[in-house]
VOPAGU-2260 file (C-alpha; in pm, 1 decimal, decimal comma):
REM VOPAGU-2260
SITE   aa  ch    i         X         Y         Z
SITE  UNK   A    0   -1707,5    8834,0   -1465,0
SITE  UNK   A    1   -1595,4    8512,8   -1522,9
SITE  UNK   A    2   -1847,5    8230,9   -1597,7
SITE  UNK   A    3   -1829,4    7846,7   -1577,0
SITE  UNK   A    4   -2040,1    7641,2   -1723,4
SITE  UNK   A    5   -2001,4    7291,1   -1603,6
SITE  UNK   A    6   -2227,2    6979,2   -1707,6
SITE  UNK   A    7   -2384,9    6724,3   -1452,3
SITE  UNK   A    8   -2230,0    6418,3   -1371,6
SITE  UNK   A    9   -2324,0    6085,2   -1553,8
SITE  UNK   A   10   -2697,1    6069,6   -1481,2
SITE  UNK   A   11   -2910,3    5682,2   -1507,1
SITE  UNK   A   12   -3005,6    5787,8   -1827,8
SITE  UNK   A   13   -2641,9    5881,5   -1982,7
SITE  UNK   A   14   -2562,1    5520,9   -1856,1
SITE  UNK   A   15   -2838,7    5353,8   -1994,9
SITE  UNK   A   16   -2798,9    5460,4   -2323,3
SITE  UNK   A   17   -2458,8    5378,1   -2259,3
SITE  UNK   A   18   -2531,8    5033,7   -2217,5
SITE  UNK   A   19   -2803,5    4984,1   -2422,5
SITE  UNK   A   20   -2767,6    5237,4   -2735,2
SITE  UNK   A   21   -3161,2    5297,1   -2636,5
SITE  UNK   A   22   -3356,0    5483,1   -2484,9
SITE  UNK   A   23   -3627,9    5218,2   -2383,3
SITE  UNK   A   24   -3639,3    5283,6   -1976,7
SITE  UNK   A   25   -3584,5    5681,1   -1987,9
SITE  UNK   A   26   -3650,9    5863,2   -1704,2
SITE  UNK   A   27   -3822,4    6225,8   -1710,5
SITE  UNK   A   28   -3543,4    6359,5   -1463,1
SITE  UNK   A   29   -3264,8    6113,1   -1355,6
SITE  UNK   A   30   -3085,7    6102,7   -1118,1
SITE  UNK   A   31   -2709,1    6062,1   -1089,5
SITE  UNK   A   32   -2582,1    5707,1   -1192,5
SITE  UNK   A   33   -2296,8    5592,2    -905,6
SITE  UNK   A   34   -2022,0    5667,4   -1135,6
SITE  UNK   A   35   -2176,8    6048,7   -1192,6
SITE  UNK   A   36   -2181,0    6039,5    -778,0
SITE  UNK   A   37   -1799,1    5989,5    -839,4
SITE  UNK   A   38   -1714,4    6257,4   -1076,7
SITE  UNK   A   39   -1921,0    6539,2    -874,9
SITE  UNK   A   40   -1731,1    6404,3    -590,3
SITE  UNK   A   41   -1374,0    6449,3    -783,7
SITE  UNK   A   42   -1509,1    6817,2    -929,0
SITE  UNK   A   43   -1569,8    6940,3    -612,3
SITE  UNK   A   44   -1213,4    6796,4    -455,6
SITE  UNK   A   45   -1048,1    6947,7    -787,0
SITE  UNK   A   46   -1214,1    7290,3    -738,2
SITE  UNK   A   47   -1116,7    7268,9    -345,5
SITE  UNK   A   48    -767,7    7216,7    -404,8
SITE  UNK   A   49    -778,7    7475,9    -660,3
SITE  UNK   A   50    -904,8    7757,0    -404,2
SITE  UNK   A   51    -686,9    7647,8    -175,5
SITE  UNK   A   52    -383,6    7707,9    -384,6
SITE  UNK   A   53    -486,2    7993,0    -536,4
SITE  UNK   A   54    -554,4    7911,6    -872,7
SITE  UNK   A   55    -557,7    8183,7   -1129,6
SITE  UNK   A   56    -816,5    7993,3   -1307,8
SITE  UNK   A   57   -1065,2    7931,7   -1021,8
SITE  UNK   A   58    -979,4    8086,6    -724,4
SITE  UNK   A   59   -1219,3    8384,1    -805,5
SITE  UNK   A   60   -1591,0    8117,7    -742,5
SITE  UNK   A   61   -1826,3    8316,3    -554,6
SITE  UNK   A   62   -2174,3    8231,4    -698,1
SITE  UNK   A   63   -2316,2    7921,6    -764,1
SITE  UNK   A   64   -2650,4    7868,5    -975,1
SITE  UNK   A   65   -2786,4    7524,9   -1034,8
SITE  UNK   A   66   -3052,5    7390,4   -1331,3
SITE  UNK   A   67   -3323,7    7245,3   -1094,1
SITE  UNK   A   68   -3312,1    6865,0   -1241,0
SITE  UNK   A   69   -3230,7    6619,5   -1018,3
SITE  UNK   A   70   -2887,7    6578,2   -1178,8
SITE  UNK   A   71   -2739,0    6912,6   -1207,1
SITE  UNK   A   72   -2835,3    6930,8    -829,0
SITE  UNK   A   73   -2640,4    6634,5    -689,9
SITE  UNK   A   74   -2322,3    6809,1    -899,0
SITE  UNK   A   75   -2350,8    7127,7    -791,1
SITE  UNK   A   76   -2430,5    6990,9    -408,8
SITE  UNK   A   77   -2081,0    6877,5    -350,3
SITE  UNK   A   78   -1893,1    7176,9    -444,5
SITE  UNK   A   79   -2143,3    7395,2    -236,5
SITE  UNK   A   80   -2019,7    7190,1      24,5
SITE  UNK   A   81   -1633,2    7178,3     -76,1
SITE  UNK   A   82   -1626,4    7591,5    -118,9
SITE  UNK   A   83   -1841,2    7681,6     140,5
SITE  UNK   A   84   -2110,5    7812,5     -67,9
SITE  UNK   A   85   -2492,8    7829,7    -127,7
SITE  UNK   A   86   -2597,9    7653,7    -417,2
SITE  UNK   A   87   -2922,1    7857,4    -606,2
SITE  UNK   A   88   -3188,1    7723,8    -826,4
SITE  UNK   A   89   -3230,3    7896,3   -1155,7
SITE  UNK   A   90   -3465,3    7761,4   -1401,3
SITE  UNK   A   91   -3390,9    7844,1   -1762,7
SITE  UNK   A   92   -3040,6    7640,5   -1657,9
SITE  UNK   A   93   -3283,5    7339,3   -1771,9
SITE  UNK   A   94   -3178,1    7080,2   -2022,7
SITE  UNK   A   95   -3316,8    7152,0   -2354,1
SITE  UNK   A   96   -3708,7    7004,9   -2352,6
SITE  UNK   A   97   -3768,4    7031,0   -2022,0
SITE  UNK   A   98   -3897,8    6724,6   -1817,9
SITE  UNK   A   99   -4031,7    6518,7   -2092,7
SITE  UNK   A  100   -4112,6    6153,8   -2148,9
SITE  UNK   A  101   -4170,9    5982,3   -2552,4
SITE  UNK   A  102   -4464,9    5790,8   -2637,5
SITE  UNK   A  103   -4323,3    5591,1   -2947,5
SITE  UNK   A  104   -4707,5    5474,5   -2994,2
SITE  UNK   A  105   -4815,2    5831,8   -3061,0
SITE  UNK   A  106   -4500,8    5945,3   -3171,3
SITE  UNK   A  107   -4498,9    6246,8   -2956,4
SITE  UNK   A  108   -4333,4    6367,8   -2634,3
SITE  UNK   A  109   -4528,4    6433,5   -2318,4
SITE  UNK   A  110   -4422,7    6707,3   -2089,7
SITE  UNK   A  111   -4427,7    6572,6   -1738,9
SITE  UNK   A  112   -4465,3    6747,5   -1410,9
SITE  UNK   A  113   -4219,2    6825,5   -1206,0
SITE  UNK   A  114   -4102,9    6855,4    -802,8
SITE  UNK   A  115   -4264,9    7151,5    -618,8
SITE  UNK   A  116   -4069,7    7380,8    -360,9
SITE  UNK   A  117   -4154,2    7143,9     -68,3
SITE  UNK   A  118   -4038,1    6799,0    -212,1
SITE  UNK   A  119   -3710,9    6998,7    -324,3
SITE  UNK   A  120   -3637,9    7090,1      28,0
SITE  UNK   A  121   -3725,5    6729,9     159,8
SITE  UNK   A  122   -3489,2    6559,8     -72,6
SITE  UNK   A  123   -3193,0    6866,2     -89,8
SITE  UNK   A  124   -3223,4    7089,3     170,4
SITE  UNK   A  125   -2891,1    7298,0     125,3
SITE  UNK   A  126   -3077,5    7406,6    -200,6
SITE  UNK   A  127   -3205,3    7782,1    -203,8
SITE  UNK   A  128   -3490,0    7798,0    -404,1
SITE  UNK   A  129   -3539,4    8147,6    -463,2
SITE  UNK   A  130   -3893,7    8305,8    -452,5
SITE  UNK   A  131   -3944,6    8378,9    -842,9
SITE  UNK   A  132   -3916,8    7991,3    -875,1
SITE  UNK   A  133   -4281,3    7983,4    -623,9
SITE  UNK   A  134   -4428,1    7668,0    -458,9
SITE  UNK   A  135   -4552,5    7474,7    -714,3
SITE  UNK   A  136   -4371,3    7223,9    -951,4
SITE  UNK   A  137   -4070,8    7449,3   -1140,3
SITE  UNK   A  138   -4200,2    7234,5   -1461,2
SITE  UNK   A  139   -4567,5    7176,9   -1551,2
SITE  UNK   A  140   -4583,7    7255,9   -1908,4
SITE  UNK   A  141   -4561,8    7078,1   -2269,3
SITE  UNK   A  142   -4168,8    6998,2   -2417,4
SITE  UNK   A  143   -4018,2    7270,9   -2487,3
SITE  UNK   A  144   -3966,4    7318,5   -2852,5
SITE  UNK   A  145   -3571,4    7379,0   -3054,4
SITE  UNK   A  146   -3701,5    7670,0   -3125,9
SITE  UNK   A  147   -3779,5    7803,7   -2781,3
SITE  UNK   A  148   -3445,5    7728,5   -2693,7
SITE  UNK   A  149   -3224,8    8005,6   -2787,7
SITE  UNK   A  150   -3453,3    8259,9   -2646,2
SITE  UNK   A  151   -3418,1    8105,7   -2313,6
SITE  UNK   A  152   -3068,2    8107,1   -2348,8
SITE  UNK   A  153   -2995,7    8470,7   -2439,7
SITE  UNK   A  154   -3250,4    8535,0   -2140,2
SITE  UNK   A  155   -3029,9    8348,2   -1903,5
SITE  UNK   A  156   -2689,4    8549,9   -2050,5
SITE  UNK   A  157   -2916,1    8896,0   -1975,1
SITE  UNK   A  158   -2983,2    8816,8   -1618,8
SITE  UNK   A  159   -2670,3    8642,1   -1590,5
SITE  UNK   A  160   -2542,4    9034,4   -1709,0
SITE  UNK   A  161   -2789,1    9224,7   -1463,6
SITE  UNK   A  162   -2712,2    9009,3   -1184,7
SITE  UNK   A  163   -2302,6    8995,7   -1278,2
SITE  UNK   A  164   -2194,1    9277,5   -1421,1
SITE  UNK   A  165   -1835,7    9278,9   -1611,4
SITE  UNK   A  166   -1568,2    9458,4   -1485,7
SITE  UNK   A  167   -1486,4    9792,7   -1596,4
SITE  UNK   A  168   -1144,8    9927,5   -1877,9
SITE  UNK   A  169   -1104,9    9564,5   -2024,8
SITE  UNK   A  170   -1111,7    9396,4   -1676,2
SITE  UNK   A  171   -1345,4    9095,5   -1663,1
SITE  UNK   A  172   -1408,2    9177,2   -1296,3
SITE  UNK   A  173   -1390,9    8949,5    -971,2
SITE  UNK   A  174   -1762,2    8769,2    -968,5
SITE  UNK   A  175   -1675,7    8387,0   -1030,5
SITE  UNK   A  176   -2019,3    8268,7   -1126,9
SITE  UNK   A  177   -2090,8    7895,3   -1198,2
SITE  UNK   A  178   -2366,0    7699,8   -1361,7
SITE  UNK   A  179   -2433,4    7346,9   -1310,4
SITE  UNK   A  180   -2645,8    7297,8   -1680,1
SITE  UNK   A  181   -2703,3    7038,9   -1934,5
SITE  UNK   A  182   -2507,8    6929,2   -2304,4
SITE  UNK   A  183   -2745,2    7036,2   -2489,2
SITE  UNK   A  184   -2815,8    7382,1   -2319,8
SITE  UNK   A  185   -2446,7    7430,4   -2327,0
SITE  UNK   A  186   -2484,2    7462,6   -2692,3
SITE  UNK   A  187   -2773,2    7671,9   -2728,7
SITE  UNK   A  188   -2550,6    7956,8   -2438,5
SITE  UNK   A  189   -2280,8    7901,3   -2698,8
SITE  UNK   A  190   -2514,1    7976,0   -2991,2
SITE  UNK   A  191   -2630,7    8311,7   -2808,7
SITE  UNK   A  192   -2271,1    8394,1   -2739,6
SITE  UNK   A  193   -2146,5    8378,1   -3116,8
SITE  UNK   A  194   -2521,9    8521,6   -3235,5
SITE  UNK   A  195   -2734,9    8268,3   -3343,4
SITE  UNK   A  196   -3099,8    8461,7   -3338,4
SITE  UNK   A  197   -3304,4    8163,3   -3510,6
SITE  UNK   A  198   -3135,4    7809,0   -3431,1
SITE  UNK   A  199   -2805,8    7705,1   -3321,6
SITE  UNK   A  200   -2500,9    7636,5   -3507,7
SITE  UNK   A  201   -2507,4    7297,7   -3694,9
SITE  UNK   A  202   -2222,8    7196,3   -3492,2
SITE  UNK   A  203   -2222,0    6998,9   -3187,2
SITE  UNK   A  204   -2024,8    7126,8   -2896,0
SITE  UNK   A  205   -1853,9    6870,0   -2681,4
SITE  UNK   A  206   -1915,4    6909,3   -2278,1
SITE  UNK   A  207   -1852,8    6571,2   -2094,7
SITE  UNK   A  208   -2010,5    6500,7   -1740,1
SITE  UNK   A  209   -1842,1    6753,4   -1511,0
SITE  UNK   A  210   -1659,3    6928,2   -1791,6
SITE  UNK   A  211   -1583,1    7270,3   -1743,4
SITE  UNK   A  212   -1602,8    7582,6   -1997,3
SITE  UNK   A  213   -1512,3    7887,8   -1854,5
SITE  UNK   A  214   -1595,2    8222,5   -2089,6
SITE  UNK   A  215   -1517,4    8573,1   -1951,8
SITE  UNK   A  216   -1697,6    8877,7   -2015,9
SITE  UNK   A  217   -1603,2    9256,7   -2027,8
SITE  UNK   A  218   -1738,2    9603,9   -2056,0
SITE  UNK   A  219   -1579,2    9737,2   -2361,7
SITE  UNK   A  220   -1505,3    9362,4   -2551,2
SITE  UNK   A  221   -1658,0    9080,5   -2683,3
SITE  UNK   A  222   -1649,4    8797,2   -2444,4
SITE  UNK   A  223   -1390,9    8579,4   -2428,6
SITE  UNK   A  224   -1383,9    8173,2   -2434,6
SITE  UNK   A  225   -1046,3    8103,0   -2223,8
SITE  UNK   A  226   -1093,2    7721,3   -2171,3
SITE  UNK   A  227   -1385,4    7485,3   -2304,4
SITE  UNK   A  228   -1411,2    7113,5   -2179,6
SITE  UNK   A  229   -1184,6    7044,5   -1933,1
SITE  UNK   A  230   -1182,8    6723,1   -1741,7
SITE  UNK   A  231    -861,3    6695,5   -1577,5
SITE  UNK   A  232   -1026,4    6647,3   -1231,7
SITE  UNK   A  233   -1142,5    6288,3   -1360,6
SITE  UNK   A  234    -941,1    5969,9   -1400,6
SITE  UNK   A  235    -961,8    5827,8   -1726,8
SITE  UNK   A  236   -1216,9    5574,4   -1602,5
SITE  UNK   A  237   -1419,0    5834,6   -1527,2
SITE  UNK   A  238   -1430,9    6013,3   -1835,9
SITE  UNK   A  239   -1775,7    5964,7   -1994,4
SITE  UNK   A  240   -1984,0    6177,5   -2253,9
């Protein structure tokens, strides 16, 4: 089974901080700035082309799973389109937190609530929201702690397993799975891949909007990291972190 883990595109918030070096304005769960809207948009074209010619490297995409922020959606939309397939909601693909907002008075962070099932389908229809996810808003809880982090993420890598098996006598099977996730996510999958049980790695793993990491896995092997980062579907002017 192969497995691509690609980050959203630039969301309102990556570009405010970008302009501002603050976070004064912060939205709970942004949506994708016009310049994100452009990178999905050259992901999906990139991944296209690559099916179409056959790509060792991508060619093999039959599953796409999709954190249920606003961001990570509008990515992963375009390339359900492009490839002709369904695009799935799966929770724990959340950013790290959760939908949260700061209250510098306090000094504390609020969780916030999130969509429900029906305003989901009203603003992205194409989206399957499975039935585990229910009706009600997929976030309605406190922030979600560092340290709740890493069990999430080797949760996500054991259903990812149930769901995806590896292929069998050192093949890493057919299954092309994707997941449309979040930087700082990314680093707690990585930190349940190379087995981190308490916190991650004190190490910061690069994943730019619409970067791509793809990490195989096998029956009888330790999984294998063929590619981490890649943005070679953007133009430079599109290359943002």
């Amino acid at each position: 089974m192969h497995l691509y883990l690609i980050r959203h595109g630039q969301s309102t918030n990556n570009r405010l901080f970008l302009d501002t070096g603050s976070e004064q304005g912060r939205v709970f769960d942004p949506q994708l700035s016009e310049l994100g809207q452009r990178q999905a948009d050259c992901l999906a074209s990139h991944l296209m082309s690559l099916k179409n010619g056959r790509s060792p490297f991508f060619n093999d995409i039959k599953y796409l799973y999709t954190s249920p922020m606003l961001r990570a959606v509008a990515t992963g939309l375009p390339v359900a389109r492009a490839l002709g397939l369904p695009l799935v909601a799966w929770k724990d693909l959340h950013e790290g937190g959760g939908l949260f907002l700061g209250d510098p008075a306090a000094g504390t962070t609020v969780g916030q609530t999130g969509p429900d099932r029906a305003a989901m389908a009203a603003r992205f229809p194409e989206l399957v929201w499975p039935p585990e996810m229910g009706d009600g808003p997929w976030w309605d809880r406190p922030f979600e702690t560092p340290e709740e982090r890493l069990p999430r993420a080797r949760r996500v890598l054991d259903e990812l397993l149930a769901r995806h098996a590896p292929g069998p006598d050192g093949e890493s099977g057919e299954d092309g799975v994707v997941f449309f996730t979040h930087a700082n996510f990314y680093n707690y999958i990585l930190a349940a891949l190379l087995g981190f049980t308490e916190r991650r790695p004190q190490v910061w793993f690069s994943l730019l909007n619409t970067g791509i990491t793809r990490i195989d896995f096998f029956t009888d092997r330790e999984p294998f990291i063929t590619y981490q980062n890649r943005v070679e579907h953007l133009p430079l002017e599109l290359v943002t972190g």
